[in-house]
N, C-alpha and C positions, 0 to 999 in steps of 0.2 A: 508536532507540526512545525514548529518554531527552528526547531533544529532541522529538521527535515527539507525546510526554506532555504535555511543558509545554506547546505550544503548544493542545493539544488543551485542555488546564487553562483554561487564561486565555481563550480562545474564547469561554467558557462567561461570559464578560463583556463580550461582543459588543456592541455597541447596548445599555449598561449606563453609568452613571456612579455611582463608587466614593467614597467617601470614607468616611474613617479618620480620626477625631478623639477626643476626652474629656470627658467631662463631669464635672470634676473629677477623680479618682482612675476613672472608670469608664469604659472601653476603650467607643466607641459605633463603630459601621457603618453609614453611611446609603448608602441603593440605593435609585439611580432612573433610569426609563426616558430615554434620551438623544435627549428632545421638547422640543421650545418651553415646553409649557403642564406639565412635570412637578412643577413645585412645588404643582400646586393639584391632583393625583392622591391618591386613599384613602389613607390609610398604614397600614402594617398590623406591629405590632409585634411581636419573633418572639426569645421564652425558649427557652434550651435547657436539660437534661436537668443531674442530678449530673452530677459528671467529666466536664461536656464543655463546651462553648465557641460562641463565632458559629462555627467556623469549621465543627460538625457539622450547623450547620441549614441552610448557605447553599443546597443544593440546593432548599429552599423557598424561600430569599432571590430565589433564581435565577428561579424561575419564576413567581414571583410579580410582580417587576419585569418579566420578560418579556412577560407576561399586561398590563403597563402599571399598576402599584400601585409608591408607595415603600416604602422599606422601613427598618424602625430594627431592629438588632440589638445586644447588647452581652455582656458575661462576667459573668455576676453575681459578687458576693463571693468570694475563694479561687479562682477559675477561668480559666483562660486567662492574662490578663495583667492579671487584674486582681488588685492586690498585698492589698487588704484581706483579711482573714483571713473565712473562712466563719462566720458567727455558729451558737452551738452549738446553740440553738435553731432549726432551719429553716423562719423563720416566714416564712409566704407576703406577711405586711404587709411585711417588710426586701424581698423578691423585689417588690412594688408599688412600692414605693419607686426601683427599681436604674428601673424601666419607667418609672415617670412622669421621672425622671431622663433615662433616652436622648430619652424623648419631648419632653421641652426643648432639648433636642440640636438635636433636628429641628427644631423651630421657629426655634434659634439660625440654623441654616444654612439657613432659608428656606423651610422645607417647610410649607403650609395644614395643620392637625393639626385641622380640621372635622370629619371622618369618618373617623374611627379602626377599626381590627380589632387584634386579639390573637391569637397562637399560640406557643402552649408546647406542650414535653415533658416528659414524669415530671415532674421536680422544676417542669419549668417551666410545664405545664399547671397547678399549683396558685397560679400567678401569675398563668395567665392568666384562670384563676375568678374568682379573686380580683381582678382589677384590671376586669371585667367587671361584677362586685359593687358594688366600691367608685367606678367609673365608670358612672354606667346609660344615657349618652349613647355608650357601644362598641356598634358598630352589629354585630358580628359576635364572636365566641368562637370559636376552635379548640380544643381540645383533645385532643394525640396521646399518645398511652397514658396515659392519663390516671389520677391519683388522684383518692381522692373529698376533694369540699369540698362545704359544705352550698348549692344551688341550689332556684331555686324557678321554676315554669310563665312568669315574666315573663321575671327575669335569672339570669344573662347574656343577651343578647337575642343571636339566632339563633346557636344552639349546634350545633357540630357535633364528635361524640366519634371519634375515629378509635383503632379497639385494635389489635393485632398479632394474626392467627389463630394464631400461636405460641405466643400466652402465655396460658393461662388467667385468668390473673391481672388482667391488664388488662382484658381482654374484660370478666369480671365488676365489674371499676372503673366500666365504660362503660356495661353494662347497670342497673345502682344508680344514675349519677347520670342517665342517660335516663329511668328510673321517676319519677325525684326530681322531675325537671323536667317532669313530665305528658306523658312518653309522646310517640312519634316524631308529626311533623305541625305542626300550628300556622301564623302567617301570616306571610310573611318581610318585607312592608311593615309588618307591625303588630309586627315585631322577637320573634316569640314561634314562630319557627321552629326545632324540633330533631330534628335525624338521629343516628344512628350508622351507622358502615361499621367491619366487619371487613375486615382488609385480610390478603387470604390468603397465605400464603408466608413469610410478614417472622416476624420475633422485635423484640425492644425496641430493637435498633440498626437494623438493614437495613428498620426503617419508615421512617427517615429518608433512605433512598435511596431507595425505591419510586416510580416513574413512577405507579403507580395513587395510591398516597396523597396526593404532589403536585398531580394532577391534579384528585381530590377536592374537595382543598381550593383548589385555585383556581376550582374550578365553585363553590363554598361563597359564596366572596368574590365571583365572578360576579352570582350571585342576589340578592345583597345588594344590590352595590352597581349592577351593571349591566355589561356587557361595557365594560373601559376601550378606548377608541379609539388604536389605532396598537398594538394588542395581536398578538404574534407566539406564536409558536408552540417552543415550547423542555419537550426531555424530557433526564433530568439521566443523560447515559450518565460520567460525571465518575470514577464507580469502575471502568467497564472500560478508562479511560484511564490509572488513575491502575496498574491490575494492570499495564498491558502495559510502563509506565516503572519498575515493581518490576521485571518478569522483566530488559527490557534493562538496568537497572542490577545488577542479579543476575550476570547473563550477563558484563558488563564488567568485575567486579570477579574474576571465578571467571578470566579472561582472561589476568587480573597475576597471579593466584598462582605461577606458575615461577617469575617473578622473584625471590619468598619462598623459593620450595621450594629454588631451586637454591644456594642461599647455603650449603646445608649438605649434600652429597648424599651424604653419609655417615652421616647421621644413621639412627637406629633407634629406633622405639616399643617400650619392654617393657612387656607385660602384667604388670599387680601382683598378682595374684591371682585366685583363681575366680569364677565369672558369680555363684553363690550367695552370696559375701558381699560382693562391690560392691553385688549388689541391695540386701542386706538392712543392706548400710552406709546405702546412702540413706534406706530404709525407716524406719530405725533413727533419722535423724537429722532428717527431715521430721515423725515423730511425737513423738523429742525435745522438738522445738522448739516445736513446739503444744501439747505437756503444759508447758512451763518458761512460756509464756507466760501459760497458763489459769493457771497457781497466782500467777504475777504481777500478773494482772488479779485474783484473789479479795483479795491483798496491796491493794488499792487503785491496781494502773497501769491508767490510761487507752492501753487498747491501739488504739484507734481513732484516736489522732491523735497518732501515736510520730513526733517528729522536727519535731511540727506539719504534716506532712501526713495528711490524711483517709483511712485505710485503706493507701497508699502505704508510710508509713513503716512500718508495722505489718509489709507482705511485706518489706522491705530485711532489718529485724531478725529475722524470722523466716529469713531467706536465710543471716544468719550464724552463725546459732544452730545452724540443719540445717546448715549448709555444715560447719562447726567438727566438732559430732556428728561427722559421716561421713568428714571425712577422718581424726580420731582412732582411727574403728575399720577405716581402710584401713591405717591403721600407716606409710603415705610421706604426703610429698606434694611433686611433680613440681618437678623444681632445674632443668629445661632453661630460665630464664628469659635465653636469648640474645637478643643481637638479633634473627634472623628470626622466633622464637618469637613475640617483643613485637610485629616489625613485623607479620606473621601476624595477631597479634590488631589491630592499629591498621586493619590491610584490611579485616578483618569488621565491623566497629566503623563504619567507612566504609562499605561494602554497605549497613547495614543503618539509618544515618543517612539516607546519601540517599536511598535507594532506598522503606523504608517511613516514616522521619519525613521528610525534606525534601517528598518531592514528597504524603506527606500532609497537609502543611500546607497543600495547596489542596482537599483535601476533608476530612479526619473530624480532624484533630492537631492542639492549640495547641502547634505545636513549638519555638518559640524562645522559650527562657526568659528569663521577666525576674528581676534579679539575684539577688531574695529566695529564689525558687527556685536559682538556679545557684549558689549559693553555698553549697547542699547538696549539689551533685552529687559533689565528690570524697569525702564521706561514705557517699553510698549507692553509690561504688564498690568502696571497703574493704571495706562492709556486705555486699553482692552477691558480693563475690570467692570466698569459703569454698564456699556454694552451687556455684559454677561450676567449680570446680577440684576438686570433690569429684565431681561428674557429669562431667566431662571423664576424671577416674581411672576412673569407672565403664565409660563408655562407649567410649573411645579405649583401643587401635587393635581397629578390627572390619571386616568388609566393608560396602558398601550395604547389604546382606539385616539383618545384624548391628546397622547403626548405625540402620533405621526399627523392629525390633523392642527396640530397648534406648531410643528415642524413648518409642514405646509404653509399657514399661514407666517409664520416667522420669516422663511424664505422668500416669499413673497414679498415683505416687507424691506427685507434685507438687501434684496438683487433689484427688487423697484426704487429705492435709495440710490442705492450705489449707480444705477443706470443711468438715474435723473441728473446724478453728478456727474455723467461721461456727458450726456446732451447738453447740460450746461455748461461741462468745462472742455473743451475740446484737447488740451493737453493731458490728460489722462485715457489719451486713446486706448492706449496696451489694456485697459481694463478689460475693454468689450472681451477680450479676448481669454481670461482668467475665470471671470464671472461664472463660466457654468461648472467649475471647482471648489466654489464655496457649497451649494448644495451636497453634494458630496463630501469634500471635511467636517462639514458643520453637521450632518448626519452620523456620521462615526463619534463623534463628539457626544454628539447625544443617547446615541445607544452606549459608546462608553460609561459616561454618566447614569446612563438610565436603572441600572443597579442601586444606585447610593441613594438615600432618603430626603438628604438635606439640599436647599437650593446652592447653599455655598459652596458644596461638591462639584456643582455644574459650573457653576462661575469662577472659582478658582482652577479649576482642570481647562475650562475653557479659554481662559484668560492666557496661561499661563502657556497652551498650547500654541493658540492662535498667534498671538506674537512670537513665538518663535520662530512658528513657518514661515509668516512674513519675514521677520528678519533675515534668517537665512535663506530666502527664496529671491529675493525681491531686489534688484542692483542697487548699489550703491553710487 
């Protein structure tokens, strides 16, 4: 299944020519259709979102190139693999700048850059206003869940807003700037054409998988520029490929756990105490750590970019804060740290590397870090450990029925924490927006885990996990 994934992955670049270059400090992507005449095809320039990367848009990359258009992507400031630090002002001119940058790129390596388009997400849709603004020869604008920037009935010239039916929020972003810009209509040769599409189903990530809103937007680019010739036909199934190489790599690592188990088959879990004060130790120690931090931020700390990463390092510290809390009021904390324990933990550690970072680094993950990041990671595994060893005393040893109902409540604890810390801190807004991906990691976590005997399996695989994601997820 694992192999069956990757190749199903890289398919996905079929009749595609890839290249991977720089443009000074800034990581570029250039994609183009693998034709004679692809250097003198539209290009179409393509921002992505906070906390993400080329690697979350490529499903637009994909189809767009497919469709017969080049394509320039790159990782703005703090993101992906690009080592600059995010400016603390998030000014859409620095995000113009990263664009006309890749769009040199392009030209470097031969591409006609005559008939330009643009398309951004959140953070990157304000780039792409803006670079449509400050360029008035952009023969097209995208803009997917878009923020507002000020537009007017001329530019951007042919606008098209795409929102999430998910999100209220955007929806309403898209209907303000379609008002702004005189209303849906206009003429797409006289460049003064604007639509909106809600796109039903999606929320703010999974629009960027959407076969409809892909589609949208190559029918967008169509109209503009005209059906490019030698255009195929390509729908981005890339996340059901990448689920089925999770479960088989799931399945293969869940496979080897005897090999751990039986190392010690004498071993036995004790229960440390009752269900009521494991809970209320977590409880205890996730509200901790939110109250020490809130009165830290009134003290003058910048909790929003603890470690130098963007929101990131903020959960790490918050992990050891609550982790610490809660195991001081379990009154142990677990000495099995043998070797099948550690290996234990190094197997789920592994599960949960390849299976949702490796083989996500061909769809939504900038998973290999570059060093300025990894050279924090063994920090936010110390950071992370307390957390994990404090919920493995909570949760371990239970049955199935036991371990999705003490999930539950974990969860609960977890995203009620972290929430309470977005309402108190108003500069960790981008949370809100993450939060309902921790239920999800933190589930695979634990079914990864759920094989191995020992808590220190959990907490070491966990630890070990979760800070990585952060770190290579989370800007710098």
């Amino acid at each position: 299944m694992f192999l069956v994934s990757i190749w199903q992955l890289k398919a996905a670049e079929s009749g595609l020519v890839v290249i991977n270059t720089k443009a000074g400090d800034l990581p570029v992507t250039l994609i183009s259709p693998d034709v004679e005449d692809s250097a003198n095809r539209p290009l179409v320039l393509i921002g992505h979102g906070l906390a993400g990367s080329r690697v979350i848009m490529r499903g637009y990359a994909y189809s767009f190139a497919h469709a017969g258009y080049n394509i320039a992507q790159w990782d703005f400031a703090g993101h992906g693999s690009n080592p600059n630090p995010m400016p603390d002002e998030r000014d859409e001119n620095l995000l113009v700048l990263d664009a006309e940058a890749a769009l040199q790129s392009a030209r470097e390596n031969g591409f006609t850059v005559n008939r330009i388009a643009v398309l951004g997400h959140s953070m990157g849709s304000a780039m792409a206003l803006s670079y449509g603004l400050v360029h008035p020869e952009t023969m097209a604008t995208i803009a997917v869940s878009p923020v507002t920037r000020p537009v007017s009935s001329q530019l951007p010239q042919n606008l098209l807003l795409l929102a999430e039916g998910l999100d209220q929020r955007f929806v309403e972003n898209a209907e303000l700037l379609l008002a702004q810009a005189g209303g849906a209509g206009g003429d797409l040769e006289a460049g003064t054409a604007r639509a909106m599409e809600i796109i039903p189903g999606v929320e703010h990530i999974t629009i960027l998988f959407s076969p409809t809103a892909q589609e949208t937007a190559r029918q967008w680019l169509d109209s503009t520029f005209g059906a490019q010739p030698g255009a195929s036909e390509f729908t981005d199934r890339r996340m059901l490929w990448y689920l089925l190489g999770l479960v088989g790599t799931m399945l293969f690592f869940v496979s080897l756990s005897p090999l751990v188990n039986n190392m010690d088959e004498g071993y036995q879990e004790q229960v440390v105490t009752t269900v009521g004060r494991r809970l209320a130790a977590l409880t205890i120690g996730a509200l901790g750590a939110t109250g020490i931090l809130y009165v830290l931020s009134n003290a003058g700390l910048d909790l929003s970019n603890l470690l130098g990463v963007l929101v990131g390092g903020y959960i790490l510290v918050w992990f050891a804060i609550a982790g610490t809390i809660s195991l001081l009021l379990l009154g142990r904390v677990p000495g099995e740290f043998e070797r099948p324990a550690f290996l234990g933990g190094l197997m789920v550690f592994a599960a949960l590397w390849v299976g949702l970072g490796f083989l996500g680094n061909y769809v939504w993950l900038p998973w290999f870090m570059i060093p300025r990041r990894l050279i924090l990671w063994p920090l936010g595994v110390l950071l992370s450990l307390p957390w994990f060893m404090a919920v493995a005393q909570a949760v371990l040893p239970t049955s199935w029925w036991g371990r999705i109902l003490w999930w539950l409540g974990y969860m609960l604890v977890l995203v009620g924490g972290l929430f309470l810390a977005l309402r108190l801190n108003p500069e960790l807004g981008f949370l809100i927006l993450i939060l309902p991906v921790f239920p999800l990691v933190l589930g695979l976590h634990a079914l990864a885990a759920a094989p191995y005997r020992w808590r220190v399996s959990f907490a070491v695989g966990g630890s070990l996990f979760v800070a990585w994601l952060l770190l290579a997820v989370f800007p710098l």
